[in-house]
N, C-alpha and C positions, 0 to 999 in steps of 0.2 A: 580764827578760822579764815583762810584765804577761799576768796571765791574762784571757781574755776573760770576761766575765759570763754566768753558764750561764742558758740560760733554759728552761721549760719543755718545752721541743720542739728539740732541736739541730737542725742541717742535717744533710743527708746527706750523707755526698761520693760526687760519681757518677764520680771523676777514676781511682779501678781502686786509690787507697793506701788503701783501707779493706781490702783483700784481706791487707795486711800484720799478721801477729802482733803481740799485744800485748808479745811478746819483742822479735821483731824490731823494734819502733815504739822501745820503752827504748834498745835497741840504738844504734839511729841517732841518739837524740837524746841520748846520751851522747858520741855521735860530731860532735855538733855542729850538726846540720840539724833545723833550728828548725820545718821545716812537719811532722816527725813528732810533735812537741807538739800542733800543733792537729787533727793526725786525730784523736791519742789522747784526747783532749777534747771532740773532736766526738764521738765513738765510745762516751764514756760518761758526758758531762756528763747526760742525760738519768736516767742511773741512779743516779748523785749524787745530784741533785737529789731522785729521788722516795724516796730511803731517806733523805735529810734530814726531807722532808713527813712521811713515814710514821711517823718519830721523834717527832711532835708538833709539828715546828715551824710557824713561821705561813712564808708564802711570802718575804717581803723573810729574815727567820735561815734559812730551807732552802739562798737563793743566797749568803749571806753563810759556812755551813758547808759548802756548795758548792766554793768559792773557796778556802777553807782547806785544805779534804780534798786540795784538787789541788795546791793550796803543798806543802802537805807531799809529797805525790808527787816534786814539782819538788825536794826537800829529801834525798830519801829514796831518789831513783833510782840511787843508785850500790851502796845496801847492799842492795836487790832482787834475791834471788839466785835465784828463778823467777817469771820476769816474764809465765808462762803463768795464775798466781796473782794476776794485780793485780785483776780483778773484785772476788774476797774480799778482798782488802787496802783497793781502796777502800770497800769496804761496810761493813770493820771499821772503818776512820779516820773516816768517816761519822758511824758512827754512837756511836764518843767523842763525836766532835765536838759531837753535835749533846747528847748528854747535857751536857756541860759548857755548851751552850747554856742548855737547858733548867734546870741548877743553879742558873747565874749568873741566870737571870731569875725563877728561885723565890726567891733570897736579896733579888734588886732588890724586888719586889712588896709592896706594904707589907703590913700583917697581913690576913689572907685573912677572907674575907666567911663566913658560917658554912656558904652552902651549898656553897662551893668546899674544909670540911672531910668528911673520911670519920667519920661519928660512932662513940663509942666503941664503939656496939650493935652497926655495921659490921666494925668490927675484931673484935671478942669472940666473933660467930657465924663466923669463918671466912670473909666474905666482903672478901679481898684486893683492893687497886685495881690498874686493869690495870698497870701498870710493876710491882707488887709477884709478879703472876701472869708476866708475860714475862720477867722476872728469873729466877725460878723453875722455868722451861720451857726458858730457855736454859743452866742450870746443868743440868738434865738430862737436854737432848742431849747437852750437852758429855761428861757422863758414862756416856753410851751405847758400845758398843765398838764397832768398824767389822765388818762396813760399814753399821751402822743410823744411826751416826752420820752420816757422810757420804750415805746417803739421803733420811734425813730433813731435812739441809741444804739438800739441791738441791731436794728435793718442796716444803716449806713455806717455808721461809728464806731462798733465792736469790729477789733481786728479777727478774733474770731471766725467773722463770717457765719452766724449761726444759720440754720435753715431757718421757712416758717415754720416748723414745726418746733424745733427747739425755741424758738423767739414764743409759741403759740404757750408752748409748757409754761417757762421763764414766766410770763406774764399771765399766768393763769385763764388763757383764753383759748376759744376754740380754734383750731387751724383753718377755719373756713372764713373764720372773720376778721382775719389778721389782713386780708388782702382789701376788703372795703373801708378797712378800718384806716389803713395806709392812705388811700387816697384822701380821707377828710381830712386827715393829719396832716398830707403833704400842702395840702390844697390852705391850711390855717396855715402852714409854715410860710408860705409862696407871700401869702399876703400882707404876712407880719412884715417881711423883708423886702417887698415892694413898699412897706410906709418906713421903715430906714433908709430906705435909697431917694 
C-alpha cells in the first residue's frame, strides 16, 4: 500500500466516514478495507504534517517525516492497543521523527558558520537555546502528577488546540474549573523549573 503524500491542507471527506472513530478506523483496516486508511490520513495528515513544521523542519523533511510517522502507523497498527490514543501516538512518532531528522542534517552540515554557534557567554549566563529550553519543559510536564500533567498537555502541547471545553470533557472535568485549575498547575510547573535552572 503506498501512502499518499500529505500535503499542507488535506481534503475533507464529506462521504459521512469521517463520523467513524479513530478505533473503529484501526479496526476496519486491520480488517482489511483499505479506504479506512485513507480517511485516517485524510483526518490527520494535516496534524502530521504541522507537528513536523513545528519541529523545525523545512517543508519538502515535514512531508518526508510526514510519510514516515504514517508507515510506521501502517507498521504499528496491530500492537495499538487504544486506538482512541493515536492523535498522541502520532504526534509522539512525529516528532522522533522529525528529531532524528534534524540530527541526521546537523551531522550532514559541514562545520557551522560562527553566527549559527550559541557563544560561550550564551551558555555561561544561563541563557539556553530553545531545543535546550523545550527539552527541559517537557521533562517537567512529564514529571508533573495528573491531572496537571494531562492538562497542561491538552492546554499547551496538543497540536489540536482543543478548547476548555473539550480539554474540560477529555479530562472529565467541569469547564469552570479548568481555568483555577490551570493556574495551580502552571504555577507547580514555574517552580519545578525555576529548581532546574
Amino acid at each position: 500500500m503506498q501512502l499518499p503524500e500529505p500535503t499542507p491542507s488535506g481534503p475533507a471527506r464529506a462521504d459521512g466516514r469521517s463520523q467513524i472513530s479513530d478505533a473503529g478506523l484501526l479496526r476496519r483496516i486491520r480488517e482489511g478495507h483499505t479506504e479506512a486508511w485513507d480517511v485516517l490520513i485524510d483526518r490527520h495528515q494535516q496534524l502530521v504534517y504541522s507537528v513536523a513544521l513545528r519541529s523545525g523542519l523545512e517543508p519538502q523533511d515535514a512531508v518526508d517525516v510526514a510519510q514516515s510517522s504514517f508507515l510506521a502507523l501502517l507498521e504499528s497498527q496491530d500492537s495499538l492497543q487504544d486506538g482512541e490514543r493515536l492523535v498522541g501516538w502520532l504526534v509522539t512518532v512525529t516528532r522522533r521523527q522529525a528529531w532524528k531528522v534534524r540530527e541526521r542534517r546537523h551531522r550532514e552540515r559541514p562545520a557551522a558558520e560562527p553566527q549559527d554557534l550559541a557563544t560561550d557567554e550564551q551558555v555561561d549566563s544561563g541563557g539556553l537555546l530553545d531545543w535546550e529550553r523545550l527539552s527541559v519543559l517537557h521533562a517537567a510536564v512529564d514529571q508533573l502528577g495528573s491531572p496537571c500533567r494531562e492538562l497542561i498537555r491538552a492546554l499547551y502541547l496538543d497540536a489540536r488546540q482543543p478548547t476548555y471545553t473539550q480539554v474540560a470533557r477529555e479530562l472529565g472535568r467541569a469547564v469552570g474549573g479548568i481555568g483555577p485549575l490551570r493556574g495551580r498547575c502552571l504555577e507547580r510547573l514555574r517552580r519545578m523549573l525555576e529548581e532546574t535552572s
